[in-house]
DSSP file (Angstrom, degrees, kcal/mol; ACC not computed):
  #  RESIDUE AA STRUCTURE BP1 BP2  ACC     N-H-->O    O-->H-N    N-H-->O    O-->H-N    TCO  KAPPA ALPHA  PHI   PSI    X-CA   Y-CA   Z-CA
    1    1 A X     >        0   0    0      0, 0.0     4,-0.9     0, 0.0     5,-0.1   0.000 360.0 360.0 360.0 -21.2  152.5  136.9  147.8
    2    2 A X  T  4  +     0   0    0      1,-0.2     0, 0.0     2,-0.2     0, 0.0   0.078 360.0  49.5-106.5   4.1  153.5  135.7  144.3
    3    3 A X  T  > S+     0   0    0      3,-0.1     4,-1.1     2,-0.1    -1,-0.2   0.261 108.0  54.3-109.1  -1.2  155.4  139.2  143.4
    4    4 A X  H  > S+     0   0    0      2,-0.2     4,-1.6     3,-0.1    -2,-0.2   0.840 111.4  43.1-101.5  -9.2  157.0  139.0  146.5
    5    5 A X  H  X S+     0   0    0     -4,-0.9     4,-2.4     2,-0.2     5,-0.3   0.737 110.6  57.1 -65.0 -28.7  158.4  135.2  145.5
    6    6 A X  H  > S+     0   0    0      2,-0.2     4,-2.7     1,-0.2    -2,-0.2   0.952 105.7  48.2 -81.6 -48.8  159.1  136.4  142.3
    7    7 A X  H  X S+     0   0    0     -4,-1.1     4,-2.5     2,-0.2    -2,-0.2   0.957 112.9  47.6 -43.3 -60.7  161.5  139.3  143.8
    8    8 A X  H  < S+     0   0    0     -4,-1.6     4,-0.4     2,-0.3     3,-0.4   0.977 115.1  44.1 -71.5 -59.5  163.3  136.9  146.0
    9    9 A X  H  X S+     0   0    0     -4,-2.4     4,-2.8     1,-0.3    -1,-0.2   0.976 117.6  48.8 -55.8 -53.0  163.9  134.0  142.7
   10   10 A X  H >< S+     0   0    0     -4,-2.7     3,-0.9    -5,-0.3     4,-0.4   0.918 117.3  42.6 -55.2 -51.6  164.8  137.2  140.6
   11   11 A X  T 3X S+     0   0    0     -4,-2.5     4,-0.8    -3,-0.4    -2,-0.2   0.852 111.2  50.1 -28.3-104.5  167.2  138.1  143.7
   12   12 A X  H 3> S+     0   0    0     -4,-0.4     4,-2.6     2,-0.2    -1,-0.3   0.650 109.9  54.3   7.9 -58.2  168.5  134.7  144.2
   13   13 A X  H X< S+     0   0    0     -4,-2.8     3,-2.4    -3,-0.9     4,-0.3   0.666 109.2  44.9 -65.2 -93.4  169.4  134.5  140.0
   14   14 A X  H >> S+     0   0    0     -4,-0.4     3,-1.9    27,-0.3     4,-1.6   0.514 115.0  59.9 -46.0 -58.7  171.6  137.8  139.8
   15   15 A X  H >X S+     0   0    0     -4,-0.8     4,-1.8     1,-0.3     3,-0.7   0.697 115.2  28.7  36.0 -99.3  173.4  136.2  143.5
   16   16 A X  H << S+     0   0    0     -4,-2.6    -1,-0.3    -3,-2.4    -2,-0.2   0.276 120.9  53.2 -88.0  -4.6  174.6  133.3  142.3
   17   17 A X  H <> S+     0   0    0     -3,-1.9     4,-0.7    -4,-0.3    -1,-0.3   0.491 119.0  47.1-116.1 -21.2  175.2  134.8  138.2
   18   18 A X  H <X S+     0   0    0     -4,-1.6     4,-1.7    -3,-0.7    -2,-0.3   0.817 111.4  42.6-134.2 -73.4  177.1  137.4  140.3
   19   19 A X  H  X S+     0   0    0     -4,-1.8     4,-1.3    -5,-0.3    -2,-0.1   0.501 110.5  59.2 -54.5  -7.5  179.0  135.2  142.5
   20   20 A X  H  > S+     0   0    0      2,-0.2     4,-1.2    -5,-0.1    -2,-0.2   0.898 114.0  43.8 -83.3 -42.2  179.8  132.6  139.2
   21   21 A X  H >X S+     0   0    0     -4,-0.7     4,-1.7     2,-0.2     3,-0.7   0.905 110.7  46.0 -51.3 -77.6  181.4  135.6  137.9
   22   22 A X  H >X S+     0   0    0     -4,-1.7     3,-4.9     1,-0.2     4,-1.1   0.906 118.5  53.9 -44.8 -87.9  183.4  137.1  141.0
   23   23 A X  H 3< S+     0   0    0     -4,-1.3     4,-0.5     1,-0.4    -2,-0.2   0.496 109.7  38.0 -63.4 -27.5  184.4  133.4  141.3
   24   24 A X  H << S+     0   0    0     -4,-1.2    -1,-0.4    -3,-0.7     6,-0.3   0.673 114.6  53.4 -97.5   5.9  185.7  132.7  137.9
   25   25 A X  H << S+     0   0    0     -3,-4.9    -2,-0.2    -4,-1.7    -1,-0.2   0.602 116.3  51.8 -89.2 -13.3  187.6  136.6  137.5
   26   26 A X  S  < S+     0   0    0     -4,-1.1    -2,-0.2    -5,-0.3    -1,-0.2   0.675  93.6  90.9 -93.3 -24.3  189.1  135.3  141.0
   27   27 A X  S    S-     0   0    0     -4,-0.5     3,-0.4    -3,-0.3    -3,-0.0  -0.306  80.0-126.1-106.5 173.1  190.3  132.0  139.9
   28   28 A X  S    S+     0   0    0      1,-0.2     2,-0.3    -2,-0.0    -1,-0.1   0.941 102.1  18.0 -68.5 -62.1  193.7  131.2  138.6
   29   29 A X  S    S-     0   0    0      2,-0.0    -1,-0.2    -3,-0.0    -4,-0.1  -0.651  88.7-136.4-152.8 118.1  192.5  129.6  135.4
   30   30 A X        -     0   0    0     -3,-0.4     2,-1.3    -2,-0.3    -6,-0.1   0.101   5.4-134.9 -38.6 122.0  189.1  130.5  134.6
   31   31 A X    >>  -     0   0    0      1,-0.1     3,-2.6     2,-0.0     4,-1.1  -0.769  17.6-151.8-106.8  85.4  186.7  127.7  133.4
   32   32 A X  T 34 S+     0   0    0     -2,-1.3     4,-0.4     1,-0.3    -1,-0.1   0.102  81.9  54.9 -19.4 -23.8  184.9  129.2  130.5
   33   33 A X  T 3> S+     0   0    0      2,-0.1     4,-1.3     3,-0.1    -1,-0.3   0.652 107.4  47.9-100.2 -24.7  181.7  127.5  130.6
   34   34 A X  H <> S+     0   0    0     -3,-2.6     4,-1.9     2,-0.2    -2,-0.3   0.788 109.7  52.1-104.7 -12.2  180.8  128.2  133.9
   35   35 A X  H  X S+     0   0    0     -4,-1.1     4,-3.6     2,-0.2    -1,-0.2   0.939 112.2  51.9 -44.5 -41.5  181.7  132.0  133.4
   36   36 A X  H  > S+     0   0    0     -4,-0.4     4,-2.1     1,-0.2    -2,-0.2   0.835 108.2  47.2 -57.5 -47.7  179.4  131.7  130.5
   37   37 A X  H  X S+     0   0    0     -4,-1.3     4,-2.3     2,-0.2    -1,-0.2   0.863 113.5  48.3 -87.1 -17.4  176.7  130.2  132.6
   38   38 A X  H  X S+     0   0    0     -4,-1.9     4,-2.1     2,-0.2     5,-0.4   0.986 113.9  46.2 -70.4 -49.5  177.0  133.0  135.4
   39   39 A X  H  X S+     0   0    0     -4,-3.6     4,-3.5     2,-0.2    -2,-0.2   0.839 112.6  48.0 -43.0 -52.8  177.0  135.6  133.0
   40   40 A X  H  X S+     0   0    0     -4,-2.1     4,-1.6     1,-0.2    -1,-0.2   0.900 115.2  50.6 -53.1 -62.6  173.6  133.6  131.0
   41   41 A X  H  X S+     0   0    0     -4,-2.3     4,-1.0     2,-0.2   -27,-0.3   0.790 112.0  47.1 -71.0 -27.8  171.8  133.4  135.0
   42   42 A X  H >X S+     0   0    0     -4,-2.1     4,-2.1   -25,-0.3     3,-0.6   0.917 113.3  52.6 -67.7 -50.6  172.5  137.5  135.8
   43   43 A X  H 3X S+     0   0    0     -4,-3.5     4,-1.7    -5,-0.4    -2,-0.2   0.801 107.0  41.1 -62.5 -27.8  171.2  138.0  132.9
   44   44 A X  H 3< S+     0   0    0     -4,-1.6     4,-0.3     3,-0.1    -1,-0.2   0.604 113.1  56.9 -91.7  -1.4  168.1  136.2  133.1
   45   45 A X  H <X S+     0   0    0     -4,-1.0     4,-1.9    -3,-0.6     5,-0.3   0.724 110.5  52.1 -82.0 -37.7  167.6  137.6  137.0
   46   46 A X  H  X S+     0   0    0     -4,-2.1     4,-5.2    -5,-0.3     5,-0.3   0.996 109.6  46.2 -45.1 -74.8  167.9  140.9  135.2
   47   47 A X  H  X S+     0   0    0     -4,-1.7     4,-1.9    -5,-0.3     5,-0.3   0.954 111.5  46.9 -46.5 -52.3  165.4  140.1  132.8
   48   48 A X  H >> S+     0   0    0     -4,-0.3     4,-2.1     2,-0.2     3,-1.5   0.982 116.2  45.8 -68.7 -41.6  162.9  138.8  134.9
   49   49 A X  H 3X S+     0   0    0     -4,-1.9     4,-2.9     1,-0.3     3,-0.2   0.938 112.1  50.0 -47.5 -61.4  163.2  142.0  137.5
   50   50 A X  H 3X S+     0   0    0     -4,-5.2     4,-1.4     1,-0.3    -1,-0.3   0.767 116.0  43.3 -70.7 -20.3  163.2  144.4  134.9
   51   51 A X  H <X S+     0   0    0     -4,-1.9     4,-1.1    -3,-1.5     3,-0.3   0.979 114.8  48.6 -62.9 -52.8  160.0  142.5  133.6
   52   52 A X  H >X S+     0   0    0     -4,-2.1     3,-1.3    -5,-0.3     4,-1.1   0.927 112.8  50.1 -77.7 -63.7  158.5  142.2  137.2
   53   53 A X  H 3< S+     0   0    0     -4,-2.9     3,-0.5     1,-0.2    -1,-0.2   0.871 113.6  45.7 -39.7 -56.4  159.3  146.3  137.8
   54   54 A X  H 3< S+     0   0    0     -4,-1.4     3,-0.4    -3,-0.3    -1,-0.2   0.781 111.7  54.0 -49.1 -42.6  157.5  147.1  134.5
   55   55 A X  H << S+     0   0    0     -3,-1.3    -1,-0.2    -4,-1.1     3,-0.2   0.887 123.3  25.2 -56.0 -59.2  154.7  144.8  135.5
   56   56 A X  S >< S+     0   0    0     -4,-1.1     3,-0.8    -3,-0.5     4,-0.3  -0.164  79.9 112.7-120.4  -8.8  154.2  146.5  138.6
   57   57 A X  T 3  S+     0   0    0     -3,-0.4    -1,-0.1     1,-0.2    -3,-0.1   0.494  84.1  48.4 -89.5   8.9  155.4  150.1  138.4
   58   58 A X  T >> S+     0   0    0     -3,-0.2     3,-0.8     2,-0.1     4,-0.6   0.328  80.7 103.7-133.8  22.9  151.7  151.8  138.8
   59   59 A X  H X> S+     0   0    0     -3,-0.8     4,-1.6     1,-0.3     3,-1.5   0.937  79.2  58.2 -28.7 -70.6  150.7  149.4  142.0
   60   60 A X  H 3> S+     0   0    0     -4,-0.3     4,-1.5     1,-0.3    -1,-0.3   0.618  97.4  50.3 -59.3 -22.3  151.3  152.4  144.0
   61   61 A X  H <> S+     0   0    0     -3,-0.8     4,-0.5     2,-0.2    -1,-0.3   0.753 111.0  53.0-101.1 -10.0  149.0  154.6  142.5
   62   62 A X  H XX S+     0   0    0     -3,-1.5     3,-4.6    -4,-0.6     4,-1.5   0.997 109.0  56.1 -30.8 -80.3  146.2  151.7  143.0
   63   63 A X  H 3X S+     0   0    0     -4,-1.6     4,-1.8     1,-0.3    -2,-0.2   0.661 106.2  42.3 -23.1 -55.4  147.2  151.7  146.3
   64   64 A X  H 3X S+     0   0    0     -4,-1.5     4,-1.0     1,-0.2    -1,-0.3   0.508 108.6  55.8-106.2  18.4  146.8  155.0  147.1
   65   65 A X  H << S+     0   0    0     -3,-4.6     4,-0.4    -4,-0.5    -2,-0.2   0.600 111.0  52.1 -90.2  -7.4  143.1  155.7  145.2
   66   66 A X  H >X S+     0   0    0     -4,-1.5     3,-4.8     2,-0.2     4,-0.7   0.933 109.3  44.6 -70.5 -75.9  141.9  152.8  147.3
   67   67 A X  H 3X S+     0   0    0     -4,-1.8     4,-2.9     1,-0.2     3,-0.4   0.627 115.2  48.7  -2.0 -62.5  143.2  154.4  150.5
   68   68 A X  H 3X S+     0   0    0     -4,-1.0     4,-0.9     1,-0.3    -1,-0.2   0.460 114.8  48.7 -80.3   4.8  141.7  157.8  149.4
   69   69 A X  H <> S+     0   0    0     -3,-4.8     4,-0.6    -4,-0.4    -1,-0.3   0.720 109.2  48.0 -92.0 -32.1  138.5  155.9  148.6
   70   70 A X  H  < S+     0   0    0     -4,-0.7    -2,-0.2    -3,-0.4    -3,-0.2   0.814 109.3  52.5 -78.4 -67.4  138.6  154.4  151.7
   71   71 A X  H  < S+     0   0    0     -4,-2.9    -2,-0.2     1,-0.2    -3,-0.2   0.964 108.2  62.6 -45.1 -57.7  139.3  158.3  153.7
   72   72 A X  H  <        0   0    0     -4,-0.9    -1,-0.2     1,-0.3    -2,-0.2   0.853 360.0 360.0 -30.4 -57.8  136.2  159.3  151.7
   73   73 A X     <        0   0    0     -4,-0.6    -1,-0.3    -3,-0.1    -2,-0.2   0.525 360.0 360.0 -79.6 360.0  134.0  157.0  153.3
C-alpha cells in the first residue's frame, strides 16, 4: 500500500509543477518565483518516481517465482 501512496504523491508533484508552469508560460506577465517553484516541484515528482521505479523495477520477477512456486506445489 505504501508504493502505491508513493505513486499517487509523486503523481500529484509533477501535476501541480506542470500546471505552475502551463500557468505562468500562459500568463500575461509571468511571476518568476512561482515559475521557479513549479519548475523546483516537477522536478522533485521526477526525482522521487524515477527513485520509486529504480526501487521497484525487479518486483515483477518476485512476483512471478512465487506464483511458479506456488504452480509447483
Amino acid at each position: 500500500m505504501e508504493k502505491r501512496n508513493s505513486q499517487v504523491i509523486n503523481t500529484i508533484l509533477i501535476v501541480l509543477g506542470g500546471g505552475m508552469l502551463i500557468y505562468t508560460i500562459a500568463a500575461e506577465n509571468p511571476e518568476r518565483y512561482i515559475q521557479i517553484l513549479g519548475f523546483i516541484i516537477i522536478m522533485l515528482g521526477l526525482y522521487r518516481a524515477t527513485n520509486h521505479w529504480v526501487e521497484t523495477k525487479d518486483d515483477h520477477k518476485e512476483t512471478e517465482e512465487e506464483q511458479e512456486s506456488k504452480d509447483e506445489i
